[in-house]
C-alpha positions as CSV (number, residue, x, y, z in Angstrom):
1,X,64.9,66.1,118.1
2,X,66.3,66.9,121.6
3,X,67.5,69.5,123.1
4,X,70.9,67.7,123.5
5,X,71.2,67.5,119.5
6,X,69.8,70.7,118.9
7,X,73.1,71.6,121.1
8,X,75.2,69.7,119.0
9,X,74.1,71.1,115.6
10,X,74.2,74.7,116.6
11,X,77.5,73.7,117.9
12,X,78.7,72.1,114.6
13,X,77.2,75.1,112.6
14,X,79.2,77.6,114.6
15,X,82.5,75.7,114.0
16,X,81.8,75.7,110.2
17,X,80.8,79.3,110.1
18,X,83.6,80.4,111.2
19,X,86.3,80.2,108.9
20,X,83.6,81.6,106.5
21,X,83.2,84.5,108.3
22,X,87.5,84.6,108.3
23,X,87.1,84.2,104.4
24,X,84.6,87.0,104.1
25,X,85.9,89.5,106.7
26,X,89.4,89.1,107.2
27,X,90.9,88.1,103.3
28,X,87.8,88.9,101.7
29,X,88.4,86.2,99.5
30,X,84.7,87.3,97.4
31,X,85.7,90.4,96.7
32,X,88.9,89.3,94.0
33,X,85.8,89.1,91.6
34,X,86.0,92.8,92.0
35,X,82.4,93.7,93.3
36,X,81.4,95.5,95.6
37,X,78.7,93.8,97.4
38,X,78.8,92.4,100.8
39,X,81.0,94.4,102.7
40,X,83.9,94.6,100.1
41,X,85.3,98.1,99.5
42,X,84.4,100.1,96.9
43,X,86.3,102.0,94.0
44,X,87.4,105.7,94.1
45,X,89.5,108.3,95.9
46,X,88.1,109.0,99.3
47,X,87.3,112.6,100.0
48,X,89.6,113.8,102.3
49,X,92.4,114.1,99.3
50,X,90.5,116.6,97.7
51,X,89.8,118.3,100.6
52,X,93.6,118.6,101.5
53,X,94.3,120.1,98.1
54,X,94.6,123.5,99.8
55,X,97.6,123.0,101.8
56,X,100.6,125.0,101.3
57,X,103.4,123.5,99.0
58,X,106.5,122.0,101.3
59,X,109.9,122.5,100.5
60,X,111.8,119.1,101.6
61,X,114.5,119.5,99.8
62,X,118.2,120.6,101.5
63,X,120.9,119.1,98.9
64,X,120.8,118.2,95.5
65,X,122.8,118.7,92.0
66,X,120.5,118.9,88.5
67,X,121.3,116.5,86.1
68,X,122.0,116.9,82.8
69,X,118.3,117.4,80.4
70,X,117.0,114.6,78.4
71,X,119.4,112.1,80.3
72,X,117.6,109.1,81.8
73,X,117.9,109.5,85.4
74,X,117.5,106.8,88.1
75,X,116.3,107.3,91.6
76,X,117.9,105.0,94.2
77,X,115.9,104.8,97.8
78,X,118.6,103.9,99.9
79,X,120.3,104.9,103.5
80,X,123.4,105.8,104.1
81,X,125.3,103.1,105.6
82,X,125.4,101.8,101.6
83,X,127.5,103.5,100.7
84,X,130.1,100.9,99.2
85,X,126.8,99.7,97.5
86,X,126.2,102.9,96.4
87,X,129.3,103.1,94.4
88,X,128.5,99.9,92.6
89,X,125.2,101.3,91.7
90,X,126.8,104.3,90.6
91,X,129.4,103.0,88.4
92,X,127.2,99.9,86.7
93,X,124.8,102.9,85.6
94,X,126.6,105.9,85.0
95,X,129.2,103.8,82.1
96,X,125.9,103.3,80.3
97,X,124.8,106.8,80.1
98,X,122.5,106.8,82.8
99,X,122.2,109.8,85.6
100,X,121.6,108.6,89.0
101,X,121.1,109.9,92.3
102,X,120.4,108.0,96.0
103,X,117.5,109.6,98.1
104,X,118.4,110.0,101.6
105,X,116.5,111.8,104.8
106,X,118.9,113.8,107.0
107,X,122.5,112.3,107.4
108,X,124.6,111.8,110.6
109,X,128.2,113.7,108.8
110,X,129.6,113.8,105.6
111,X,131.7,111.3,106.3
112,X,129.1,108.9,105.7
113,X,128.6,110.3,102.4
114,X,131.4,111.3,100.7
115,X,130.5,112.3,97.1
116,X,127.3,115.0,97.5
117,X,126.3,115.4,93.8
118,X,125.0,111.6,93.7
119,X,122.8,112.4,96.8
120,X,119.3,114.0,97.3
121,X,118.8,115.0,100.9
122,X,115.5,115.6,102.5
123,X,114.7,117.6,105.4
124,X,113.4,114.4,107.3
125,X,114.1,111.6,109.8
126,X,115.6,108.6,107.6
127,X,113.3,106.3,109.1
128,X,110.9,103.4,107.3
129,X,108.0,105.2,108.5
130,X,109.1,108.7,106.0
131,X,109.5,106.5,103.3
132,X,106.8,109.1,101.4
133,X,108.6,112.0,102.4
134,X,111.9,110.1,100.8
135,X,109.5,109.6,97.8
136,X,108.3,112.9,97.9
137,X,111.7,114.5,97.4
138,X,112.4,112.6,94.8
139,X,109.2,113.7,92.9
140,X,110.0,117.6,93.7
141,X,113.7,117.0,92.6
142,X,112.3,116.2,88.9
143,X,109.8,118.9,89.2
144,X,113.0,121.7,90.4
145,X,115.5,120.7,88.2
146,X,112.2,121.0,85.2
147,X,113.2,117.7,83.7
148,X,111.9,117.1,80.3
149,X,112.5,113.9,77.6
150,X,114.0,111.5,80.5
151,X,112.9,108.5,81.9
152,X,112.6,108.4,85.1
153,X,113.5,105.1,86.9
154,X,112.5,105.0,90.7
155,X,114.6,102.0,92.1
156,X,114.9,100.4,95.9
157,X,118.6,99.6,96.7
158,X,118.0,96.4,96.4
159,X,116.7,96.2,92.7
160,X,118.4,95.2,89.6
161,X,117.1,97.5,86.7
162,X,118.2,95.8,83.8
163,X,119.8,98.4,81.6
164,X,119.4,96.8,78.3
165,X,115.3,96.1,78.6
166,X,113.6,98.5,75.9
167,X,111.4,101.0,78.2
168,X,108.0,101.2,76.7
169,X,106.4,104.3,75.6
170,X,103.3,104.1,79.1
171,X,103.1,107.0,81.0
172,X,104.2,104.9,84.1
173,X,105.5,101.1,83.6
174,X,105.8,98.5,86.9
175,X,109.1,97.1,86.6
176,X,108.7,94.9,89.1
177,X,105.1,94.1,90.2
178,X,101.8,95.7,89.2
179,X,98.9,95.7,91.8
180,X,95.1,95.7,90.3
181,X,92.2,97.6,91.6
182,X,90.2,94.7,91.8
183,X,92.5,92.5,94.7
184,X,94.1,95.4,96.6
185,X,93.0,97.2,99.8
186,X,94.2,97.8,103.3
187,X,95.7,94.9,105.2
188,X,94.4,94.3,108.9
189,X,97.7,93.8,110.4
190,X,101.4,94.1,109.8
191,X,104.0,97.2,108.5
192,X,101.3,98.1,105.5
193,X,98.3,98.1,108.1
194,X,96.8,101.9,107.9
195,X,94.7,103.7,110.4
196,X,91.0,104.3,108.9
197,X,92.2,108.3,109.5
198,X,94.4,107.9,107.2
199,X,92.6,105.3,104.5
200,X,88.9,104.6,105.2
201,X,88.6,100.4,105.6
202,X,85.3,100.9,103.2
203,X,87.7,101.9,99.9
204,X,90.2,99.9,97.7
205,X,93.4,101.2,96.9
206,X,93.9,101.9,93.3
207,X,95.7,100.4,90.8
208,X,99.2,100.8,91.7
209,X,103.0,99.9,91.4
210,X,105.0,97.6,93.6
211,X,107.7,100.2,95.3
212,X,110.8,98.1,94.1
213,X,110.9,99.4,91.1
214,X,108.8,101.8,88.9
215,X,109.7,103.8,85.5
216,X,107.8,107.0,84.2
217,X,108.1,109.9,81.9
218,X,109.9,113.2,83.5
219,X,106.1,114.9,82.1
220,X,104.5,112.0,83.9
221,X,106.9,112.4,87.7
222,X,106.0,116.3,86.9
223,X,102.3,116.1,87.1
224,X,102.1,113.6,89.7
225,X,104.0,115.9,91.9
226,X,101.8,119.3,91.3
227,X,98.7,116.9,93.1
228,X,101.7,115.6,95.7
229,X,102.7,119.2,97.1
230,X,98.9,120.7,97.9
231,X,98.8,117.6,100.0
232,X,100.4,116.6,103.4
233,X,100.0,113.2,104.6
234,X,101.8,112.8,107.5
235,X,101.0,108.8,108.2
236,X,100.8,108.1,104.7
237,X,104.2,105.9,104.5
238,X,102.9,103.5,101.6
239,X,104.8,105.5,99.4
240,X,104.1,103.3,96.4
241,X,100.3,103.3,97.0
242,X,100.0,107.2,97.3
243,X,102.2,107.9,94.3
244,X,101.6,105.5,91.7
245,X,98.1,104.9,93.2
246,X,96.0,107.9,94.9
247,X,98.1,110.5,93.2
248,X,98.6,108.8,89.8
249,X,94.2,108.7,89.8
250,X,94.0,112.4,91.0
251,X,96.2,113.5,88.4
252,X,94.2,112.0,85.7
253,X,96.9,109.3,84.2
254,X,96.1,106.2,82.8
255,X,96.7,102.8,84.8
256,X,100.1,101.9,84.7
257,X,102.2,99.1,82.4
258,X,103.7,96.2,83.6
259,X,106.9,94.5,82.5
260,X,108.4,92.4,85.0
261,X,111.9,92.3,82.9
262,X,112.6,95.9,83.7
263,X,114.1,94.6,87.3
264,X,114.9,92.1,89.6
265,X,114.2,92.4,93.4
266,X,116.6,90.6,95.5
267,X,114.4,91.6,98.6
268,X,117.4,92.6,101.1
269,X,119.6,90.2,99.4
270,X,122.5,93.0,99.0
271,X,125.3,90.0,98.8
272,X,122.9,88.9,95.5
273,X,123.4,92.2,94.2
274,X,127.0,93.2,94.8
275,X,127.2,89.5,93.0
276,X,125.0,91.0,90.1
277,X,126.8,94.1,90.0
278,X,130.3,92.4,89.4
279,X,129.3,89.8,86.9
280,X,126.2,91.1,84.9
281,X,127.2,92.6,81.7
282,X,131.0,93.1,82.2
């Protein structure tokens, strides 16, 4: 063989080799089998949330009403631009006999938002990246106003949480999309990428529920959030991964349900849901 094809073959091998080496390292298309071998991550919390369990408990909330005990209550993550939304949301709800509240960060006037009791406002920048401080105020809003015998529905603003689904008896359900252990870690690029700082490459994320839409017990919200305020993460804004994933598995809670009827995301479709709103059980 000459040199020449010896050229050619390493040449050829390279070209083939590498969209292997893409599969392996970059999707880590092996690793859906759920092992851990050859470099996929491994199961488990990292350490650094236990050792952050010392940290003082933060007080995020500024405004808020308590709602009435054993009254299903949902949680709306929202802004407050929505408002004429809002009102829809409120109304299709409240007429059947559920509580519900929006989640907002700190707000330009009260002009914007006109009727307070509905609103939860955090002590925080209403930005994408505080998403897990919006979260995190909802979580110590069940645990202040002691909730007990509720459901509690955590819902994006552009949901539909079908109001006539049977809620099943899980500690947590997915109303919208579950995520496994077994095909979920950090992405290398894009909004969800995480610094290793904050989430080590060499771990998956745990078992978790798609943010959209997620239903628990008030006992359920309430034990999440005693792990959730001994712990600040400040670049933690995978709201739905910390909660119903790293802080779900320290508070020692089963893996969560899944029933996909519970809601429909319309995924910034608000035209959809206004739509939904006025025709949907009328």
């Amino acid at each position: 063989m000459t040199k020449l094809n010896q050229k050619r073959i390493l040449l050829l091998f390279i070209i083939a080799a590498f969209p292997v080496f893409i599969i392996l390292k970059i999707f880590k298309l092996h690793c859906y089998v759920g092992t851990e071998l050859f470099g996929c991550p491994r199961y488990g919390i990292p350490d650094k949330f236990t050792e952050l369990r010392t940290r003082q408990e933060i007080d995020i909330l500024r405004n808020y009403t308590c709602p009435v005990h054993g009254t299903d209550l949902i949680l709306v993550t929202t802004t407050e631009d929505k408002v004429h939304l809002h009102d829809k949301i409120y109304e299709f709800y409240s007429k059947r006999g559920y509580e519900v509240r929006f989640l907002l960060g700190k707000i330009r006037g009260s002009k914007a938002v006109g009727n307070f009791q509905r609103y939860i406002i955090g002590d925080f920048e209403d930005r994408y990246e505080n998403l897990h401080y919006k979260t995190f105020s909802a979580f110590q809003f069940v645990a202040r106003c002691s909730l007990q015998n509720s459901n509690i529905i955590f819902l994006d603003d552009d949901t539909f949480f079908d109001p006539f689904q049977t809620i099943s008896p899980a500690s947590i359900t997915c109303g919208y999309a579950r995520n496994n252990v077994e095909t979920t870690w950090k992405k290398p690029f894009g909004k969800f990428r995480l610094s290793n700082d904050v989430w080590p490459d060499n771990y998956r994320y745990p078992t978790y529920c798609a943010g959209a839409c997620t239903v628990m017990s008030s006992s359920t919200a309430q034990k999440i959030y005693s792990v959730a305020r001994k712990i600040e993460l400040s670049d933690f804004n995978m709201e739905d991964v910390l909660f119903t994933g790293v802080y779900r598995t320290l508070a020692d809670i089963e893996k969560p349900a899944v029933n996909r009827r519970l809601c429909h995301h319309y995924a910034g479709d608000y035209d959809a849901i206004l739509e939904k709103f006025n025709s949907h059980y009328l």
